[in-house]
Backbone as a printed PyTorch tensor [residue, N CA C, xyz], in Angstrom:
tensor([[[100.5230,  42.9580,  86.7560],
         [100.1470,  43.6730,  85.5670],
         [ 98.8220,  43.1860,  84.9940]],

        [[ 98.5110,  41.9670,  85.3150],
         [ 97.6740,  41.1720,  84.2880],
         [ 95.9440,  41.6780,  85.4340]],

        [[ 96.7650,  41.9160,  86.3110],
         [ 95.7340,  42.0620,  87.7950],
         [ 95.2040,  43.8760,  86.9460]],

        [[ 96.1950,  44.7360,  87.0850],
         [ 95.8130,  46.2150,  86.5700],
         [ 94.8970,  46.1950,  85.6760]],

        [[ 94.8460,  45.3130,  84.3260],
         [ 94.6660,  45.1970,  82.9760],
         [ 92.9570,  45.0080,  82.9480]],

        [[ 93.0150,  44.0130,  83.8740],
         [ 91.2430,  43.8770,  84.5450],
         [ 90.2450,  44.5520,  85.1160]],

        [[ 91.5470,  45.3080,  85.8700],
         [ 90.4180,  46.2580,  86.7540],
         [ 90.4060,  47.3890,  86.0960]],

        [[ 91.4670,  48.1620,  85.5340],
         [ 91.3230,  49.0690,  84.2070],
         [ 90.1420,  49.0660,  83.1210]],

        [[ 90.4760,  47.7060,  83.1930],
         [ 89.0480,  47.0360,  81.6810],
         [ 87.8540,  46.9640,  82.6220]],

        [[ 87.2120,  46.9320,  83.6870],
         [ 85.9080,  46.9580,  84.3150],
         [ 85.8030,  48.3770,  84.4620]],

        [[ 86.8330,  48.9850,  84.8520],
         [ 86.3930,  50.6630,  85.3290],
         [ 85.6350,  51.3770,  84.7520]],

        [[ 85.2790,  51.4910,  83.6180],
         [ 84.2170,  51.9180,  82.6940],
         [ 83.0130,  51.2520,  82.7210]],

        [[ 82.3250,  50.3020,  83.5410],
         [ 81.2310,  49.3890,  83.5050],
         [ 81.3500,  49.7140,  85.6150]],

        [[ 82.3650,  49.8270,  86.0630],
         [ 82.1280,  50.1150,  87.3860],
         [ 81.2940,  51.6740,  87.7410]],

        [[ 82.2350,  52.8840,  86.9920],
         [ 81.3530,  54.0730,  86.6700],
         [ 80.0160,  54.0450,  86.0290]],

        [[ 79.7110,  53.2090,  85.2220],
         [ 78.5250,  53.3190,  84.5890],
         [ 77.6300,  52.7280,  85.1040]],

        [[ 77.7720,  51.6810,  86.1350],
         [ 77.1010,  50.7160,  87.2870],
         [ 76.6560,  52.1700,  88.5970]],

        [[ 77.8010,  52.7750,  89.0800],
         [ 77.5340,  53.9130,  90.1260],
         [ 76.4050,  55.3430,  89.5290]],

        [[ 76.9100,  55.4100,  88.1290],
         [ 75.9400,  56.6080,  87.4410],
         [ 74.8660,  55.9140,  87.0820]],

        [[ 74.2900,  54.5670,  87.1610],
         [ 72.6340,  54.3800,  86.9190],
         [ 71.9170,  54.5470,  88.1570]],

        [[ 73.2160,  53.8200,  89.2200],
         [ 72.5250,  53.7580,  90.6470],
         [ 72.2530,  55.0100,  91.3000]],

        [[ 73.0810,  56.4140,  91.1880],
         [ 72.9060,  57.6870,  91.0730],
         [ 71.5310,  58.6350,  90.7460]],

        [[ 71.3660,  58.0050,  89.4700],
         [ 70.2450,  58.3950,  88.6240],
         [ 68.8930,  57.3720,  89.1920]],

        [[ 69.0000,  56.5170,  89.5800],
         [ 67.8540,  55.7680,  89.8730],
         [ 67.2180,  56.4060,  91.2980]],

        [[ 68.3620,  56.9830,  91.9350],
         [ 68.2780,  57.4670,  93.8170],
         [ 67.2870,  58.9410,  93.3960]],

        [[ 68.1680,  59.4360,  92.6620],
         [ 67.4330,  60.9580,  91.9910],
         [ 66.2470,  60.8680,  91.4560]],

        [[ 65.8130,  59.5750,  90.8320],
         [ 64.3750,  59.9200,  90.2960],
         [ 63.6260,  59.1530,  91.2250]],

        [[ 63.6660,  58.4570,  92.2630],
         [ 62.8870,  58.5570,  93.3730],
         [ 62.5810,  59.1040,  94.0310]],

        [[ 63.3630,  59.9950,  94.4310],
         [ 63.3120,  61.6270,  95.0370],
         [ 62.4240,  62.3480,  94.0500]],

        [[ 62.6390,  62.3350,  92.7020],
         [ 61.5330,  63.2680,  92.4010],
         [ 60.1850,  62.6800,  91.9460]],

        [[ 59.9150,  61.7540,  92.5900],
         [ 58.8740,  60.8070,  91.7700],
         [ 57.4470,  61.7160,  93.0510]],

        [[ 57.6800,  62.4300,  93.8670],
         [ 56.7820,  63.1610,  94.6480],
         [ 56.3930,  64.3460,  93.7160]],

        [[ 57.5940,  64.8980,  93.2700],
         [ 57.2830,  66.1650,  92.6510],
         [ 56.1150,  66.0450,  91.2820]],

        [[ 56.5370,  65.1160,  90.7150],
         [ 55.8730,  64.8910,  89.5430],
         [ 54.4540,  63.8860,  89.9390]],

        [[ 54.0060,  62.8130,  90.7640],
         [ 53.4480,  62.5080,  91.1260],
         [ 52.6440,  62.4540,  91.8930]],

        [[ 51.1340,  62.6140,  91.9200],
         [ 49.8650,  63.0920,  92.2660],
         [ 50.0620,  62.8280,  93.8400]],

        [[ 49.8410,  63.6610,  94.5930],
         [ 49.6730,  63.5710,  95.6630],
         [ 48.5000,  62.3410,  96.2020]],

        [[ 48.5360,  61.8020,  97.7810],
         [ 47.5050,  60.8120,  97.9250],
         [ 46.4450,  61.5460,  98.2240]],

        [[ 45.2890,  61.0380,  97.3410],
         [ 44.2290,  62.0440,  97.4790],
         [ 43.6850,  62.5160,  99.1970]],

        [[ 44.0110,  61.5530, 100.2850],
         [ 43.4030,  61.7190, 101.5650],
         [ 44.5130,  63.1260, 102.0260]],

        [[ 45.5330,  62.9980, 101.3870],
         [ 46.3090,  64.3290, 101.9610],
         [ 45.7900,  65.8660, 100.9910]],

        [[ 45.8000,  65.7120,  99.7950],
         [ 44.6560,  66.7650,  99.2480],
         [ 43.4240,  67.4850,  99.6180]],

        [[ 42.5970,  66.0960, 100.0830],
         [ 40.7470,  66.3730, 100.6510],
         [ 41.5640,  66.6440, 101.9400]],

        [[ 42.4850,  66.8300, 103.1150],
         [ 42.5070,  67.2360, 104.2900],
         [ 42.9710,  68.7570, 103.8040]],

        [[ 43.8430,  68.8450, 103.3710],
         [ 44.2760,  70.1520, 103.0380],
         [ 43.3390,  71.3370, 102.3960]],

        [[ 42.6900,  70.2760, 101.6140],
         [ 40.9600,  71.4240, 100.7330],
         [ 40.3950,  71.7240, 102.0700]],

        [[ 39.7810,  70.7600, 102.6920],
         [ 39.0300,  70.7750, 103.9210],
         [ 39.1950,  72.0670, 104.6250]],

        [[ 40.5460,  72.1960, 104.9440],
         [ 40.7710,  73.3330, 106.2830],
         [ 40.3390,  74.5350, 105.9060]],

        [[ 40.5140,  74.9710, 104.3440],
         [ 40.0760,  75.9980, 103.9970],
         [ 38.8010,  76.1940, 103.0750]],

        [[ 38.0900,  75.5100, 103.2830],
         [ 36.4500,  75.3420, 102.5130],
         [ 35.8280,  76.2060, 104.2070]],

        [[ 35.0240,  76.8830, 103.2880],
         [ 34.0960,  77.2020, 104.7190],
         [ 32.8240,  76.5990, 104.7140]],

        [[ 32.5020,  76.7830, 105.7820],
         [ 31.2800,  76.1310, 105.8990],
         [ 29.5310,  76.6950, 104.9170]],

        [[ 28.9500,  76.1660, 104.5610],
         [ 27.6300,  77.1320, 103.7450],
         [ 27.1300,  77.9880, 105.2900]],

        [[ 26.5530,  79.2300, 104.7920],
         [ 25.3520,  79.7150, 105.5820],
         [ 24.3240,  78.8410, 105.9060]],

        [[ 24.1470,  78.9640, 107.4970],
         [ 22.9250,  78.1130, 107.4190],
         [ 22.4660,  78.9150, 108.3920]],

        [[ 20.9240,  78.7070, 108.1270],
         [ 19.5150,  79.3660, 108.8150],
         [ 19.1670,  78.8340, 109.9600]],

        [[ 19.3620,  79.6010, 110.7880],
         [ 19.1210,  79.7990, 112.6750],
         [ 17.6850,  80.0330, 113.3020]],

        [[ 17.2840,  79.6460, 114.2100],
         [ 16.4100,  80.2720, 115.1780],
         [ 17.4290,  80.8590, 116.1610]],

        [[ 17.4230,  82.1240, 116.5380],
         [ 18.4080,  82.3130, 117.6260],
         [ 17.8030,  83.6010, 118.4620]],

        [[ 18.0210,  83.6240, 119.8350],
         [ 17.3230,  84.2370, 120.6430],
         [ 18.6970,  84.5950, 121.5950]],

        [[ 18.5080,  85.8900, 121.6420],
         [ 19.6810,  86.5930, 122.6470],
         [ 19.1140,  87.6910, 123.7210]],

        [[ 19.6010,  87.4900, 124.6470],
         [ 18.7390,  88.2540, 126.1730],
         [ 20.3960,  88.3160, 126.6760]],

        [[ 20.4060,  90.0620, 126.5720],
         [ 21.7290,  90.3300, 127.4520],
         [ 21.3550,  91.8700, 127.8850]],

        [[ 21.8940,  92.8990, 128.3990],
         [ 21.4710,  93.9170, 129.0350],
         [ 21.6640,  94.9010, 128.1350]],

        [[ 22.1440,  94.9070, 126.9090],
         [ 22.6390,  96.0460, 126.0890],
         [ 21.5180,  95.6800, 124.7270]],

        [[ 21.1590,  93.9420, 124.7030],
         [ 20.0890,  94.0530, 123.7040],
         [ 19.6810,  92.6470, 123.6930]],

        [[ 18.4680,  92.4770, 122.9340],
         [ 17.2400,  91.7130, 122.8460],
         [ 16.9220,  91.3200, 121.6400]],

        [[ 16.6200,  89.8320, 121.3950],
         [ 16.6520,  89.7450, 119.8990],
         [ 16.0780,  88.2020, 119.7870]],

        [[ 14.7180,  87.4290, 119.4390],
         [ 14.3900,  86.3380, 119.2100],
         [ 13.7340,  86.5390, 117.5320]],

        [[ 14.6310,  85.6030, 117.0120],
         [ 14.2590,  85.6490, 115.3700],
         [ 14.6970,  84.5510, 114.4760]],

        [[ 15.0170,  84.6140, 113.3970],
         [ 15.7040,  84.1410, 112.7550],
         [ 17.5210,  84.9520, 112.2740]],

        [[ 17.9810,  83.9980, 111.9010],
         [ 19.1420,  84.6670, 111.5430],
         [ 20.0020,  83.6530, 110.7330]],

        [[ 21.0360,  84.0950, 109.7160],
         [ 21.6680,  83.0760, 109.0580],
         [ 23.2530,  83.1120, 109.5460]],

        [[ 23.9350,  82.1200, 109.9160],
         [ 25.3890,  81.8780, 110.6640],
         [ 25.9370,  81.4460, 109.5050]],

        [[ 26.8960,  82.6380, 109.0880],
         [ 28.1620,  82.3390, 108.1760],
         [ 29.6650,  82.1550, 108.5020]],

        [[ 30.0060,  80.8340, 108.5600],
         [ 30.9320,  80.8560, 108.9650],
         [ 32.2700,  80.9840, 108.1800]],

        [[ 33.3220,  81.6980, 108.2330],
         [ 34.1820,  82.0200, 107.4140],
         [ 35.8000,  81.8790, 107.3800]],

        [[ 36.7350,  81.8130, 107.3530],
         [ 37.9210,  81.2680, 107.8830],
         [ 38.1270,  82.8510, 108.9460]],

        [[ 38.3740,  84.3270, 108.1730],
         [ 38.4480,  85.4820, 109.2150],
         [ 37.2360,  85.9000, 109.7020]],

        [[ 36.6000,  85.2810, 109.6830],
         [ 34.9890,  86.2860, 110.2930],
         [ 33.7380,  85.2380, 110.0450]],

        [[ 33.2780,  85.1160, 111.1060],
         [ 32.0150,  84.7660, 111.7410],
         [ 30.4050,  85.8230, 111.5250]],

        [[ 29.8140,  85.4300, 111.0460],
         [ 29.0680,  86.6710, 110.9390],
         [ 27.8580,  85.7920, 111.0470]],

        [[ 26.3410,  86.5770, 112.1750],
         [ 25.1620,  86.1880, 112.3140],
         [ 24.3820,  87.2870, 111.8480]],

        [[ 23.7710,  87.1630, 110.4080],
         [ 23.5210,  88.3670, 110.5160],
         [ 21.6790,  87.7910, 110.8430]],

        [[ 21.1490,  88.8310, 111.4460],
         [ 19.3250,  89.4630, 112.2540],
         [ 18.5180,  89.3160, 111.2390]],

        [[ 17.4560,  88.7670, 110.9550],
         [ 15.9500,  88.8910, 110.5330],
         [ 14.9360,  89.7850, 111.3990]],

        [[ 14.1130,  89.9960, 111.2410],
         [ 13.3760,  90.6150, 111.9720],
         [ 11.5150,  90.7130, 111.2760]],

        [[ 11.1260,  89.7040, 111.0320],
         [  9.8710,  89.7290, 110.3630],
         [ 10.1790,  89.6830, 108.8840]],

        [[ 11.4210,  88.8900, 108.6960],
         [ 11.8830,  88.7900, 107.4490],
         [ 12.6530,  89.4300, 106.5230]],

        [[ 12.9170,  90.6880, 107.2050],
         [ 13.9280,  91.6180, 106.8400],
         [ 15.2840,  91.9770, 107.9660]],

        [[ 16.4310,  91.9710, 106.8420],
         [ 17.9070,  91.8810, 107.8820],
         [ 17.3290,  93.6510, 108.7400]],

        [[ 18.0470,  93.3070, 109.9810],
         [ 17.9280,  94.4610, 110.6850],
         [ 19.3480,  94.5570, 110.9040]],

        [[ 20.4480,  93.6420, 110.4110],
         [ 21.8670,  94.0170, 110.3660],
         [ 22.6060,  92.8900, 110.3810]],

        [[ 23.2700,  92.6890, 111.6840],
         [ 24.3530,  91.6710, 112.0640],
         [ 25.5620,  91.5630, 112.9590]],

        [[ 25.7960,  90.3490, 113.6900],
         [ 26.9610,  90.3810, 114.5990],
         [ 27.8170,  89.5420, 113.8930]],

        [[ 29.3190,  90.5680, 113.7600],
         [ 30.5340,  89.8490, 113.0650],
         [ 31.3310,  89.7930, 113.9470]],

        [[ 31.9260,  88.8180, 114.1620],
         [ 33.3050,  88.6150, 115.1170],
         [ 34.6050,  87.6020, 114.0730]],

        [[ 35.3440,  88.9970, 114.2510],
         [ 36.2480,  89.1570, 113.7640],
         [ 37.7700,  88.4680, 114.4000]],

        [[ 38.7520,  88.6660, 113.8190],
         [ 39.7230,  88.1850, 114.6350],
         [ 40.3080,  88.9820, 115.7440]],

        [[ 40.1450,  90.4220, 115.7350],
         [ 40.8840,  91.4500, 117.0340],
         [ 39.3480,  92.4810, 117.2610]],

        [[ 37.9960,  92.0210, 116.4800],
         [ 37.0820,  92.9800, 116.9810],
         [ 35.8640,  91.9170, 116.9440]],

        [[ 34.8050,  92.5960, 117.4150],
         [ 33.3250,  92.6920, 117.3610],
         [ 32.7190,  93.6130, 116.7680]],

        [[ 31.7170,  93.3400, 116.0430],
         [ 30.5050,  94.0540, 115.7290],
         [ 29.1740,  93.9520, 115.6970]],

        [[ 28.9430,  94.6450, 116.2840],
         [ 27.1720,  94.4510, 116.8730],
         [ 26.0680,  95.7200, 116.0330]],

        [[ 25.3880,  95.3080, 115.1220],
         [ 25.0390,  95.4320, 113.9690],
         [ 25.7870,  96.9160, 113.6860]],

        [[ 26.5950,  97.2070, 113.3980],
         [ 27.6740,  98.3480, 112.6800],
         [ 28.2310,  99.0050, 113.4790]],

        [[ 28.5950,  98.7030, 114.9810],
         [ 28.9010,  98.8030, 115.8520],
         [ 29.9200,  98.4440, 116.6350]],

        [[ 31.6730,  98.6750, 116.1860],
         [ 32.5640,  97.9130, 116.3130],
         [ 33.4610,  98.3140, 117.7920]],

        [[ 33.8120,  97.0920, 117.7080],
         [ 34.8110,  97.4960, 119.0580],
         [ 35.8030,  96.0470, 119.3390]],

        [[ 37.0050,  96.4010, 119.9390],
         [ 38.1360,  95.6370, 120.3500],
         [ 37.0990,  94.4770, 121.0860]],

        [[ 37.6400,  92.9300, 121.0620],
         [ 36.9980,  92.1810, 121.5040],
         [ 36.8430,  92.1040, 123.3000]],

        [[ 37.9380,  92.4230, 123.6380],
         [ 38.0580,  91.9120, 125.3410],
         [ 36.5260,  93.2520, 125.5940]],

        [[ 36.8720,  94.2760, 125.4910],
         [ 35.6560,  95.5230, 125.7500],
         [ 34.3130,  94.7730, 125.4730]],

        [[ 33.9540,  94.5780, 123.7890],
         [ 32.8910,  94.3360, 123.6300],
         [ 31.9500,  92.9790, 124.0140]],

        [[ 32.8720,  91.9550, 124.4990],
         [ 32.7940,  90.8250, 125.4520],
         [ 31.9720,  91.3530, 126.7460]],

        [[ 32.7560,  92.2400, 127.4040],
         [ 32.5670,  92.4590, 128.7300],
         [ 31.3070,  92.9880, 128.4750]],

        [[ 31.2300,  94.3550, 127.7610],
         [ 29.5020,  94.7280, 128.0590],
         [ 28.6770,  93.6250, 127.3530]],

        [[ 28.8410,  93.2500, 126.6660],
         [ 28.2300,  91.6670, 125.8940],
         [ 27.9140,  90.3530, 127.0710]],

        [[ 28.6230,  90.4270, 127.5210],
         [ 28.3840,  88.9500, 128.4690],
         [ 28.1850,  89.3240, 130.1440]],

        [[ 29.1120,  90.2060, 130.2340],
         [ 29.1680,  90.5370, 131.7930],
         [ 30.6240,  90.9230, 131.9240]],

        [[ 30.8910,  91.0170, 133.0780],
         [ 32.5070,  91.3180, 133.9850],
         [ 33.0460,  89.8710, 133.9920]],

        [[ 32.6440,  88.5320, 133.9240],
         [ 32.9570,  87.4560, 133.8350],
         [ 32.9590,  86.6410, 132.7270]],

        [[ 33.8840,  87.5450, 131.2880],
         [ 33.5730,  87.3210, 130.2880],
         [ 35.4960,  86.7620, 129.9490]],

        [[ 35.3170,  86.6290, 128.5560],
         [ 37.0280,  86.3870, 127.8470],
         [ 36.7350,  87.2560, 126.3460]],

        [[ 37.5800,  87.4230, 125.4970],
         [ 37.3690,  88.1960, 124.3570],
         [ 37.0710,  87.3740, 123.3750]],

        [[ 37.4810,  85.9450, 123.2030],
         [ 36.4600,  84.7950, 122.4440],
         [ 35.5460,  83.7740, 123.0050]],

        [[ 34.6180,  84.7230, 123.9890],
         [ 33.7840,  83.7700, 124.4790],
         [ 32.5980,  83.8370, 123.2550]],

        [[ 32.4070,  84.5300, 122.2520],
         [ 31.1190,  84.4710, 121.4400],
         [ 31.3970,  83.8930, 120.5080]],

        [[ 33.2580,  84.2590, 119.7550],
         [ 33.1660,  82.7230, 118.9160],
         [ 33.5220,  81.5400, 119.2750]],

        [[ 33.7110,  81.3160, 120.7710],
         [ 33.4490,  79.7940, 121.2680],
         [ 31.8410,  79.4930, 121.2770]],

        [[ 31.1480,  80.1130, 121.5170],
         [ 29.5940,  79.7820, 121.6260],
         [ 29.3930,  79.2770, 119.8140]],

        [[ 29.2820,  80.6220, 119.0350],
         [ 28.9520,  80.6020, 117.7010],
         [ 29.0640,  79.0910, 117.1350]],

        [[ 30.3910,  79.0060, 117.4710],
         [ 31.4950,  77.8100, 116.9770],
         [ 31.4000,  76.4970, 117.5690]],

        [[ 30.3190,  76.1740, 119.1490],
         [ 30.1510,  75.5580, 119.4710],
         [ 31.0860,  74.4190, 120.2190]],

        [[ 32.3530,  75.5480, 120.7430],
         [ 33.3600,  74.8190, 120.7280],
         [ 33.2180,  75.2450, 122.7390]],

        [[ 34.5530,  74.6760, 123.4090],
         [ 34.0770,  74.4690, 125.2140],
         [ 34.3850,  76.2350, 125.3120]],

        [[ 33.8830,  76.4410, 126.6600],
         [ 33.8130,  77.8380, 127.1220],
         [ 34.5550,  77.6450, 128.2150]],

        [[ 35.4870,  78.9820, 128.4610],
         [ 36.0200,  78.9540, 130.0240],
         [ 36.9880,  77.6290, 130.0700]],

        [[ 37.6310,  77.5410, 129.1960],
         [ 39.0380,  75.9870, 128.7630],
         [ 38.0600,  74.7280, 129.4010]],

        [[ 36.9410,  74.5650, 129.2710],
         [ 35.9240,  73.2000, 129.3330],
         [ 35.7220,  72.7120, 130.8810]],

        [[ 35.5620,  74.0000, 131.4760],
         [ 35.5330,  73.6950, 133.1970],
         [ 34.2220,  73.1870, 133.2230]],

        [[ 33.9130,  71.9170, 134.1460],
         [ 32.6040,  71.6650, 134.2620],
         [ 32.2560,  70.7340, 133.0770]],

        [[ 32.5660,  70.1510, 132.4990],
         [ 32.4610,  69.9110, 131.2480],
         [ 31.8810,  68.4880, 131.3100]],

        [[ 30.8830,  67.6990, 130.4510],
         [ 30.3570,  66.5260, 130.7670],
         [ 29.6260,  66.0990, 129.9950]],

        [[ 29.7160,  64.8310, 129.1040],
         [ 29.3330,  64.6630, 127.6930],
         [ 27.8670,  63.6140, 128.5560]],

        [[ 26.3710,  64.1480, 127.4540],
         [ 25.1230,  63.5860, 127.7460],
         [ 24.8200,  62.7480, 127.0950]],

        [[ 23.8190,  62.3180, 127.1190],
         [ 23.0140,  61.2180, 126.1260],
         [ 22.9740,  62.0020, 124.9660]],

        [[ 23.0010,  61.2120, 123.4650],
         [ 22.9580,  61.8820, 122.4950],
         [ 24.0720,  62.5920, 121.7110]],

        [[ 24.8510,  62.4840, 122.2440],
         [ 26.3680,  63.0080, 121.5040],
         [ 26.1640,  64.6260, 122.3310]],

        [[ 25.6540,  65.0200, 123.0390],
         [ 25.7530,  66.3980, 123.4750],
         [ 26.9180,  66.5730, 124.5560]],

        [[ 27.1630,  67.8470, 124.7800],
         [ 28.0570,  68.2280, 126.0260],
         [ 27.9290,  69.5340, 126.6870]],

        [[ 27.5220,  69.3560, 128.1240],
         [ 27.1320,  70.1730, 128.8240],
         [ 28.5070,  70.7240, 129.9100]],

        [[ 28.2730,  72.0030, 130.3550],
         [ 28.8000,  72.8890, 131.0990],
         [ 28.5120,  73.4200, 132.0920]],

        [[ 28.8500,  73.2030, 133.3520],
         [ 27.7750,  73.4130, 134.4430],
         [ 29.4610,  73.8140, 135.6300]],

        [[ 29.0290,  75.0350, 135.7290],
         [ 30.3230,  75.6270, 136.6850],
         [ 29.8610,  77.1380, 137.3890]],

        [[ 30.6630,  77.2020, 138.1400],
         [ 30.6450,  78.4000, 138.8580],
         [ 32.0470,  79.3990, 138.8720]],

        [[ 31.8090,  80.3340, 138.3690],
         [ 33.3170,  81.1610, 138.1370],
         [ 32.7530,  82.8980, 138.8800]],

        [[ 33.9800,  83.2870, 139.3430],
         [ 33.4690,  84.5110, 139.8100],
         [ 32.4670,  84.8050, 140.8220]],

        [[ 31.8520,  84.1640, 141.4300],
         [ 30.4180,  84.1830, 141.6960],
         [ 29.4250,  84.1620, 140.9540]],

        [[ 29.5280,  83.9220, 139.9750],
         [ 28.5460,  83.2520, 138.8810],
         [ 28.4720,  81.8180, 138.3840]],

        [[ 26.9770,  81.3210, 138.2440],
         [ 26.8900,  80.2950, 137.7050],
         [ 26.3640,  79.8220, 136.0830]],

        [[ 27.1480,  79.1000, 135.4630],
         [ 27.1740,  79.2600, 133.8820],
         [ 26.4780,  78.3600, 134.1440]],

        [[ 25.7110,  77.6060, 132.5100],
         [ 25.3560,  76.7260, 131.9910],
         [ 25.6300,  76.7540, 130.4940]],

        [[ 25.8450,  75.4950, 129.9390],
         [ 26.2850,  76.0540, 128.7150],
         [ 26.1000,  74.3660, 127.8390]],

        [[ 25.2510,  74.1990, 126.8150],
         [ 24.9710,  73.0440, 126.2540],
         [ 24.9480,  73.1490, 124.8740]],

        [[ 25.9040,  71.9280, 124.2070],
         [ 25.8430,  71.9110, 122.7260],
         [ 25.6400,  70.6750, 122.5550]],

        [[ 24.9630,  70.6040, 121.3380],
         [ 24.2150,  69.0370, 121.1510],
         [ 24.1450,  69.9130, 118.9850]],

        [[ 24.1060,  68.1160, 118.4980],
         [ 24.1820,  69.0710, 116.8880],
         [ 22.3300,  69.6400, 116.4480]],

        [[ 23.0960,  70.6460, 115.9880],
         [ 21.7580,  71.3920, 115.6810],
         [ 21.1670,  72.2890, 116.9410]],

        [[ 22.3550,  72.5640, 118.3190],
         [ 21.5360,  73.2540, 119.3860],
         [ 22.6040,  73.2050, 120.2370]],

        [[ 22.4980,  75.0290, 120.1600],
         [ 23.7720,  75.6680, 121.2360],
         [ 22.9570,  76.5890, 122.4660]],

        [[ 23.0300,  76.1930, 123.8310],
         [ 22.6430,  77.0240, 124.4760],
         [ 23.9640,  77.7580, 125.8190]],

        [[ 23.6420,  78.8810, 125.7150],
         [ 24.8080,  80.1030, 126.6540],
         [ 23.7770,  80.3760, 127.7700]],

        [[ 24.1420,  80.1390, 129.1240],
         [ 22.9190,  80.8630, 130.1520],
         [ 24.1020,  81.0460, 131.0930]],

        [[ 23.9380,  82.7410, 131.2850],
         [ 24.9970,  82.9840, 132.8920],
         [ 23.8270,  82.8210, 133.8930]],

        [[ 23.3560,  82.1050, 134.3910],
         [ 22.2610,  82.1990, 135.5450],
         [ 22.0430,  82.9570, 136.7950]],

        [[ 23.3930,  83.3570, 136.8670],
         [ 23.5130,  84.8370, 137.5280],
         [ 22.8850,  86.2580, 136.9760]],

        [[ 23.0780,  86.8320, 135.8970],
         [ 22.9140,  87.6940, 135.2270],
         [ 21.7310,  87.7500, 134.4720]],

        [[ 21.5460,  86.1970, 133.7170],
         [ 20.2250,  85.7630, 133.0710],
         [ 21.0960,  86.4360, 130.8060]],

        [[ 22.1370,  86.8510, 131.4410],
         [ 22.2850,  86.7850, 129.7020],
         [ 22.4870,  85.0000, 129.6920]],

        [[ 21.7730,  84.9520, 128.4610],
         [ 21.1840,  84.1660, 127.3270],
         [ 21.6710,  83.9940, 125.8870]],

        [[ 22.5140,  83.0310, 125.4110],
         [ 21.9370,  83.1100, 123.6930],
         [ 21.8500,  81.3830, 123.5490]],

        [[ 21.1350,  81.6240, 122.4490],
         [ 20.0310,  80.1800, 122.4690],
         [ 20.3790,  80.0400, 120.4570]],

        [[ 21.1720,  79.1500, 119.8680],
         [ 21.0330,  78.9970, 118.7830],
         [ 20.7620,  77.4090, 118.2700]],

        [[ 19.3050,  77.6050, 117.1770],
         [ 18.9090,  76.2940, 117.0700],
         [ 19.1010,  76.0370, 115.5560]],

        [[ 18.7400,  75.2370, 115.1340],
         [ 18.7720,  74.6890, 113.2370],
         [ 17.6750,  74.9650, 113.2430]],

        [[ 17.1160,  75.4760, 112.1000],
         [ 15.6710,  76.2370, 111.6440],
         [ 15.3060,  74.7780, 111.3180]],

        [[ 14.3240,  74.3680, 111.3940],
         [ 13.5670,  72.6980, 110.4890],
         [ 12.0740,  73.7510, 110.4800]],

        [[ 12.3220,  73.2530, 108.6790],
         [ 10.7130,  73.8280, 108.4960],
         [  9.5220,  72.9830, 108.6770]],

        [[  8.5130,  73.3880, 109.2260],
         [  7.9940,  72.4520, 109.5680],
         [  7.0210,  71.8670, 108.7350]],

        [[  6.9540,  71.8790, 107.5540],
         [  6.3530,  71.4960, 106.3270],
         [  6.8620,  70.4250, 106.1470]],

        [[  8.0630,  70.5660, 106.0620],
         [  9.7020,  69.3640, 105.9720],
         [  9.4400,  68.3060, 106.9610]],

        [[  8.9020,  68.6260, 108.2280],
         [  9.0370,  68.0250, 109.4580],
         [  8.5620,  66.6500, 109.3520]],

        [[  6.7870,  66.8270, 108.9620],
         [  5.6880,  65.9820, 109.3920],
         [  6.2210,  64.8370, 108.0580]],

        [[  6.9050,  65.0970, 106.8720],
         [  7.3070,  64.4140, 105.6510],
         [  8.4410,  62.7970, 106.2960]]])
């Protein structure tokens, strides 16, 4: 009896011991909700969706449907890529590549099509925003990093022979078979240069 009388008399300090420890489990759990995220997981998450600024090109394109050495400004965007043409200082339009099309200055079409007359018969439907984007061509066949942080592409597919070099500030596309070409550089003014 004297044994009951004790543990009766703690049972109210045993519950109230389990309901702090309860409450202490629960507000650790929410100590995320209410508490600031770590900023390195924030700046990664801003990151993915910040786009990049426009920036000003020298870019030169030699393919069989068209011809074009100028300037141009590369906007890059999370759905759309867009280069749009200078031409003596005035836009003469622009190439947007889109996520399921192309457009070649107001001139749209499904990508795998506008690839093919765009590049050749030995083309893919994101081979222009792998170039644009500076990212490998053809899943990085040939592939071989240079002096300088650059990486070159040197293969033969189809009976054709590619070349293909990115280095920062300078993307070059050459089917050496065909002779299409696109050549995109970082504009440096040259006022800026000699400074």
């Amino acid at each position: 009896m004297c044994l009951h009388k004790t543990f009766t008399g703690k049972l109210p300090h045993i519950f109230l011991g389990m309901f702090a420890c309860l409450f202490l489990v629960s507000c650790a759990s929410l100590q995320n909700f209410f508490l600031p995220k770590d900023p390195g997981e924030t700046t990664s998450k801003k990151s993915e969706n910040i786009q990049k600024a426009p920036q000003f090109k020298l870019v030169y394109i030699k393919t069989a449907m068209f011809r074009f050495y100028d300037y141009g400004i590369l906007d890059i965007e999370p759905k759309e890529i867009k280069l749009e043409l200078f031409k003596l200082g005035k836009s003469i339009g622009s190439i947007s590549v889109k996520r399921k099309e192309i457009c070649f200055l107001n001139d749209c079409a499904p990508k795998w099509p506008a690839a093919k007359n765009f590049f050749g018969k030995v083309s893919y439907g994101d081979l222009f925003d792998d170039i644009l984007l500076s990212k490998d061509i053809f899943n990085g066949i040939g592939k071989q990093i240079i002096a300088g942080g650059g990486i070159v592409q040197r293969f033969q597919k189809s009976g054709e022979i590619f070349f293909y070099e990115r280095k920062p500030g300078h993307t070059l596309f050459r089917n050496m078979s065909t002779g299409v070409t696109i050549s995109i550089d970082d504009y440096v003014d040259p006022s800026l240069e000699s400074q």
